[in-house]
N, C-alpha and C positions, 0 to 999 in steps of 0.2 A: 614311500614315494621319494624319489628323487628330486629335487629343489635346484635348477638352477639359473643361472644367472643372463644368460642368452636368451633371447626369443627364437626359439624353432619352424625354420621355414618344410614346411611338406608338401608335398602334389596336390594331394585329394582329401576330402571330407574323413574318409576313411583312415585314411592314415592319421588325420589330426584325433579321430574318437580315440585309436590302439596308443597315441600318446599320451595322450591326456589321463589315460588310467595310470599310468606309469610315470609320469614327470609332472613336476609343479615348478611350470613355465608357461610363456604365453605364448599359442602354438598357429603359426598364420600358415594358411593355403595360397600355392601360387595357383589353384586352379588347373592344373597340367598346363599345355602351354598356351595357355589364356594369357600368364604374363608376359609371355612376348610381346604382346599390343596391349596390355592394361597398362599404360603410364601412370595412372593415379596408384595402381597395386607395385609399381617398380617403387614408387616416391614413399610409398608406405615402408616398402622394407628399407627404403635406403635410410629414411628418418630412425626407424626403429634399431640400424645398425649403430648410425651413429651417437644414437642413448644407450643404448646397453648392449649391441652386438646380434649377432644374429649365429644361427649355428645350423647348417645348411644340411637336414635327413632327408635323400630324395631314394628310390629305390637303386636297385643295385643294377638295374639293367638301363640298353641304350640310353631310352626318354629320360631314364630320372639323370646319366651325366649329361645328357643335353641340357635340362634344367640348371642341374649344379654349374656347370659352366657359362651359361649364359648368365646366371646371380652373380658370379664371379666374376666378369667382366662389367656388371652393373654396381656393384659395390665394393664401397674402398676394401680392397683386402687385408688391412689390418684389423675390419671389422668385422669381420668371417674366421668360423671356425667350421667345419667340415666333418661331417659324421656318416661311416658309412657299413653298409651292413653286408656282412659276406654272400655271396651268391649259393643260395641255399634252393636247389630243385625242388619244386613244388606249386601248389595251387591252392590259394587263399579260400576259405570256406563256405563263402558267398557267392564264389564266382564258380561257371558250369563245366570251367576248362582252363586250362592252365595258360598263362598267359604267353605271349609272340615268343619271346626267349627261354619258358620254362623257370622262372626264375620266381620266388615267394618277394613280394614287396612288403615294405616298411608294418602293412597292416598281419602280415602272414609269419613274420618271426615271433620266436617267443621273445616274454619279456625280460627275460636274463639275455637274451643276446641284444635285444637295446640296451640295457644297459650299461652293458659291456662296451657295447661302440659308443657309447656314450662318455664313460670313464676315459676312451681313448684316442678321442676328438679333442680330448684337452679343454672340454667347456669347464664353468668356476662352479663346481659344485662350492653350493652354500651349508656349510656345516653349523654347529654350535658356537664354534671360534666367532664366527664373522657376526657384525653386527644386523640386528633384527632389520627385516625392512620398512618401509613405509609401510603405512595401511594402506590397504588395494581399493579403487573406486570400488564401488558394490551397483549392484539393480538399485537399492534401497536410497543409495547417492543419486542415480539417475533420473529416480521418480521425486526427491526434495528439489530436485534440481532443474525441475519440469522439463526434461527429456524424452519420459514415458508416464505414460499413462492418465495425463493431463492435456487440457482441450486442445493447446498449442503446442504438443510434445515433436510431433512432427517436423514441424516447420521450425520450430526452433532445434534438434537436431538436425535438418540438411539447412540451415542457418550456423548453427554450430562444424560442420563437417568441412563446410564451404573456405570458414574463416582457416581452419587449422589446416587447408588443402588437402582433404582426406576425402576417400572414394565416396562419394553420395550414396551410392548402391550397399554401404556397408549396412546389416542387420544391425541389430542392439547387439547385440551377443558381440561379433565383431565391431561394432564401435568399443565396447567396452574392454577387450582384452589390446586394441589400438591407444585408447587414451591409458591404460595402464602403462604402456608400453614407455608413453611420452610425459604424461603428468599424474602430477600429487594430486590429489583431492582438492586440497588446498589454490594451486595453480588452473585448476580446472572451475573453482569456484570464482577467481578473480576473471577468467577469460567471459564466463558467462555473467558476470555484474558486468560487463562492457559491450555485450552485444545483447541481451532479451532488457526489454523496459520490464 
């Protein structure tokens, strides 16, 4: 598994499963073009660029440089790195017909050729050399943390959400790969001793 240092912005649900087998990163959906009018989903990536970067895999046909280009003009571009995968004719395994361009998306290449475009997007693979990272929020933090699964979990995450300006409508799942993106365990422990009694 490849380790790296960017948060991974994708289109679709799909695309984020096919990376997630293959990179150990934290992998966010613009939605297709939901983000054009999600501002709370622009302010996400913008936050997440400016902590650790962001590394922009959108497919290789029209929609996906529509996408790329509009993140690029939403985000500082020193904080973007840019990953992109060759135009490979074809039709993903799921789907009944090949898509409007003919073209295999992000979910439809194999995984030597992500990570090829990966190696050459210039993101920080995290090797042996570099220092270990933090420990990762977990489920197990969220629930000591009465997040989930306790009477007040709810309302004290969109209580929680509200404070840190993050999308309300986020799942657990996507809160948690968002607060990894932005805070420590630690950090995340002092936010919530100042907002749940």
């Amino acid at each position: 598994m490849l380790k790296i240092k960017e948060a991974i912005i994708v289109e679709g649900r799909y695309d984020k499963i096919k990376l997630s087998s293959i990179v150990d990163a934290p992998i966010i959906e613009t939605n297709g073009f939901r983000v054009f009018s999600d501002k709370e989903k622009q302010n996400l990536i913008k936050r997440i660029a400016d902590v650790r970067g962001i590394l922009v895999f959108t497919d290789s046909d029209g929609a996906g440089f529509v996408i790329r280009n509009f993140l690029n003009g939403a985000v500082d571009n020193s904080k973007v790195k840019h990953c992109y995968i060759p135009q490979i004719k074809g039709k993903e395994k799921r789907k009944s017909q090949k898509s409007k361009e003919g073209f295999l998306g992000v979910e439809g290449v194999s995984d030597e050729v992500i990570i090829n475009a990966i190696k050459k997007s210039g993101a920080a693979i995290i090797g042996e050399n570099q220092k270990a990272a933090e420990r990762k929020i977990t489920k197990a933090d969220l629930f000591l943390l009465s997040l989930t699964g306790t009477e007040n979990a709810a309302y004290n995450r969109k209580k929680l959400l509200k404070y840190l300006n993050l999308p309300d409508y986020l799942s657990t799942n996507a809160m948690l790969t968002a607060l990894n993106c932005l805070y420590s365990v630690e950090e995340l422990k002092v936010i919530l001793n100042k907002l749940i009694d």
